[in-house]
Structure formats: C-alpha cells, structure tokens
C-alpha positions as a printed NumPy array, in Angstrom:
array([[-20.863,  21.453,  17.521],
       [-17.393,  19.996,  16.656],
       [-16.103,  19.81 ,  13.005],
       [-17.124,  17.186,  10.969],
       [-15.042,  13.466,  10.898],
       [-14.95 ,  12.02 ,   7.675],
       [-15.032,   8.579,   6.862],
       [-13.837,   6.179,   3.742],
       [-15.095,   2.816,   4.503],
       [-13.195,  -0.538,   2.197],
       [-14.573,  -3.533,   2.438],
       [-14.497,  -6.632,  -0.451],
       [-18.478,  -7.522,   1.232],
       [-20.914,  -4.943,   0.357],
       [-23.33 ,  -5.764,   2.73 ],
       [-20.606,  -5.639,   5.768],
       [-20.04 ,  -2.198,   3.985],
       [-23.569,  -1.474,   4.166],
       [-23.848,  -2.255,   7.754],
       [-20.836,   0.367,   8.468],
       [-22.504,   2.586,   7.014],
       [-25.732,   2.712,   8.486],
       [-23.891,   2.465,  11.649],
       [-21.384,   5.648,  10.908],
       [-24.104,   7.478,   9.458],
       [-26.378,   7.488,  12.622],
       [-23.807,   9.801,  14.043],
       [-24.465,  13.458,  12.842],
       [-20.928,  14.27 ,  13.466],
       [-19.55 ,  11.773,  10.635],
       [-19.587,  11.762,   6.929],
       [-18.8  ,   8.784,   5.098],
       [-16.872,  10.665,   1.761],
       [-16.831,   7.158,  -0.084],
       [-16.798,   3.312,   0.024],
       [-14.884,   0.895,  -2.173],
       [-14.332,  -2.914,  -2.554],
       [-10.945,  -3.563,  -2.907],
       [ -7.098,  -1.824,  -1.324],
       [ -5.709,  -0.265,  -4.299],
       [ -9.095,   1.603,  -4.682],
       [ -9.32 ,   2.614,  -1.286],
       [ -5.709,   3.568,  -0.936],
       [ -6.233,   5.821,  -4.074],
       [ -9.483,   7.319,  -2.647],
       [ -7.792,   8.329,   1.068],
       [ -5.136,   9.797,  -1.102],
       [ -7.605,  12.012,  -3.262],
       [-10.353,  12.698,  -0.38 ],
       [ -8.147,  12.912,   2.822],
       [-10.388,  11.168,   5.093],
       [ -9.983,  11.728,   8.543],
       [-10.419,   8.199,   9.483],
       [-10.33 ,   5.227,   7.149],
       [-12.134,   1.737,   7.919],
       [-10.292,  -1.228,   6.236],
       [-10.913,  -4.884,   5.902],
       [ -7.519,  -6.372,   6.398],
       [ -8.288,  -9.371,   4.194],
       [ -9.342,  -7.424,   0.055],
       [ -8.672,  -8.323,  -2.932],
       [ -5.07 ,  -6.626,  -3.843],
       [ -4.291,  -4.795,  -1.216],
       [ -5.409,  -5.989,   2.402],
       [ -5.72 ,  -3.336,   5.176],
       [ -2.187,  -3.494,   6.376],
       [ -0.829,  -2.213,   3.125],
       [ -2.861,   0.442,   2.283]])
C-alpha cells in the first residue's frame, strides 16, 4: 500500500468542515492531522504538522486561502 497523505482541512463553517472530513476519511490512504476555523490558525498548523495537502476556504476570517 502507498504511504500515507495527510490532510489539514480550514474552513470558518464547521459543518462544511465536517462534511470534508467524513469525505477524506473514507479513504484509508488519508489522514486528516487537524482542522481549524480561521487562516492564521491554519497557516500556523501546516507550518507545525507539514501536511501533505492542505484544504482551504478562500473566504476565513483573517487570512483567506490565498494568503496562507
């Protein structure tokens, strides 16, 4: 089986972010490492974790998408 992706999901809506998730998570090949509710969060949490992928809303509180 391939590595492992993992997976930081940012959305301001935590039921779009729940949605992701059950979504992401019905692949045994990802991992979601965390979820958070606004950019600055988010762009803190892909600097600690290193996600290999990153889902962003474009429009959060802060920072949108595009800057992070």
């Amino acid at each position: 089986m391939p590595a492992e992706i993992t997976v930081l999901i940012a959305d301001d809506h935590p039921i779009v972010r729940k949605g992701l998730r059950d979504m992401i998570e019905s692949d045994p090949q990802l991992k979601i490492v965390d979820e958070t509710g606004d950019g600055q969060s988010a762009l803190d949490r892909i600097e600690q974790l290193q996600p290999d992928v990153a889902v962003l809303d474009l429009d959060m509180p802060g920072k949108g998408g595009f800057d992070v």
